[in-house]
N, C-alpha and C positions, 0 to 999 in steps of 0.2 A: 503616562504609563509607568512610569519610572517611581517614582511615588506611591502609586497600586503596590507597586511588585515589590518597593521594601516596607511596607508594613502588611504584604504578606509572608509572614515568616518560615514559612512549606517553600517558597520559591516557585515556579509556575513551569508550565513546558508547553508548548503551542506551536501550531504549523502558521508561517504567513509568508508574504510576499517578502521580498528584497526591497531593503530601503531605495536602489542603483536602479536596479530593473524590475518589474511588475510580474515578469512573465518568470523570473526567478525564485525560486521558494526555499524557504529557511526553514529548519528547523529549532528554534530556538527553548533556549534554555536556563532560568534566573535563578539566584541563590543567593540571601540577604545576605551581608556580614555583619554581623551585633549589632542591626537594626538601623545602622546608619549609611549604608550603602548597600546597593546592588551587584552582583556578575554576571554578566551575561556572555553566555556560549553559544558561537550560532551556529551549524552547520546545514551546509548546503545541500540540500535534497540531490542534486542532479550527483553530486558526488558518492552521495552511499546507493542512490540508484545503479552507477558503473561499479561499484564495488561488487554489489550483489552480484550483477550482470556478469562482473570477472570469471565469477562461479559457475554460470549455465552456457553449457557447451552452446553452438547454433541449432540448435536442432530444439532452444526453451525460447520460453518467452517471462516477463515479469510483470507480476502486478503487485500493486503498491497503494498502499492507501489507510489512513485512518481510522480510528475505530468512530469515528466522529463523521463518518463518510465521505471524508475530503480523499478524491483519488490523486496523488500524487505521478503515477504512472500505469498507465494499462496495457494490460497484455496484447501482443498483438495478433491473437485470434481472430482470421476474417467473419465478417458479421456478427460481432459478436459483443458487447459490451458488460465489466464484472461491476456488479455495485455490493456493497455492504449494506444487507438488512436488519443486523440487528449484531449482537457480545458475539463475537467468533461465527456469523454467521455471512454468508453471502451469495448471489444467485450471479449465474452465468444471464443473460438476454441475449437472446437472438434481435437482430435488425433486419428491417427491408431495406431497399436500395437507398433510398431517401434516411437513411440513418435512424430509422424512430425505432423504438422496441416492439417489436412481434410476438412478442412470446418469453417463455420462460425456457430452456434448455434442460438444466436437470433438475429443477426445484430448487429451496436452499439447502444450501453444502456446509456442514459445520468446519472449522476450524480449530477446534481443540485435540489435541495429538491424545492418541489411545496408548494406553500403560506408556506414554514416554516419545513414542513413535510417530511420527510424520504417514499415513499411508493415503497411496495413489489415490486420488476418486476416479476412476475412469466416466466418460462421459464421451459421446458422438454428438457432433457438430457438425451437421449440412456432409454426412457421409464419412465425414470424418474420423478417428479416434483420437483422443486426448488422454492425455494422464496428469488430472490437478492435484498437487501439492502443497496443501495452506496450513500456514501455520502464522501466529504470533511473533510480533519481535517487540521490545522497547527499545528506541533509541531516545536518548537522555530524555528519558519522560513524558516522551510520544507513545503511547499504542498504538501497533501497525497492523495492519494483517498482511502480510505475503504469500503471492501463489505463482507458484512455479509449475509451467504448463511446460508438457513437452509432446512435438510430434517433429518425425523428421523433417517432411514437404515444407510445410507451412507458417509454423513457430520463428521467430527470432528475437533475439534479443537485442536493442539498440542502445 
């Protein structure tokens, strides 16, 4: 890998496991120096996960995830699971008890912010109401999508 990444001279950025632990995920980050070496920055998903999370009161929840479809964290909406379908896009799924997808919830939901602005999508969920909040982030070199759900009962953030 190491080799790959200095004679690409852009440097690279990709989500993977922890070299320690499997179930750990890194975000990593490479950046040639005149061709004869590499650097590598790596930072730990669970941590900018709790940073974001610092942000939303109890009453949110966070979802996290790739523009490459790799979920790093999901909201915890009961029954409910987010996936990314496509550049700034993603669908809410409903589940049955058995975990499998039922359905579609509110269609896809864009994620591109309007004149600058982040606004609610509202959406009901098994009687519920929601207010999703998605927008983009890069972190060194990742595209992410985040969405920030909020209902008082049922939402949290861990």
């Amino acid at each position: 890998m190491l080799q790959k990444d200095v004679e690409n001279t852009n440097g690279t950025a990709f989500v993977r496991p922890s070299w320690i632990n499997n179930d750990d995920l890194l975000i990593l980050n490479t950046s040639v120096v005149d061709g004869r070496g590499a650097i590598f920055l790596e930072f730990e998903v669970k941590a900018i996960i709790q940073s974001l999370c610092g942000s939303i009161n109890n009453d949110g929840s966070l979802f996290l995830g790739t523009k490459g479809a790799q979920v790093l964290t999901n909201a915890k909406i009961p029954n409910t699971r987010i996936i990314i379908v496509g550049n700034y896009l993603v669908a809410v799924k409903l589940l049955n008890h058995n975990g499998d997808e039922a359905g579609d919830v509110a269609g896809d939901l864009t994620c591109q912010p309007n004149d600058g602005t982040i606004q609610p999508m509202p959406i009901n969920i098994l009687e519920t109401e929601y207010d999703l909040y998605c927008s983009t982030v890069e972190i060194p070199g990742v595209d992410l999508v985040s969405i920030t759900s909020l209902n008082y009962y049922f939402a949290y953030c861990n």
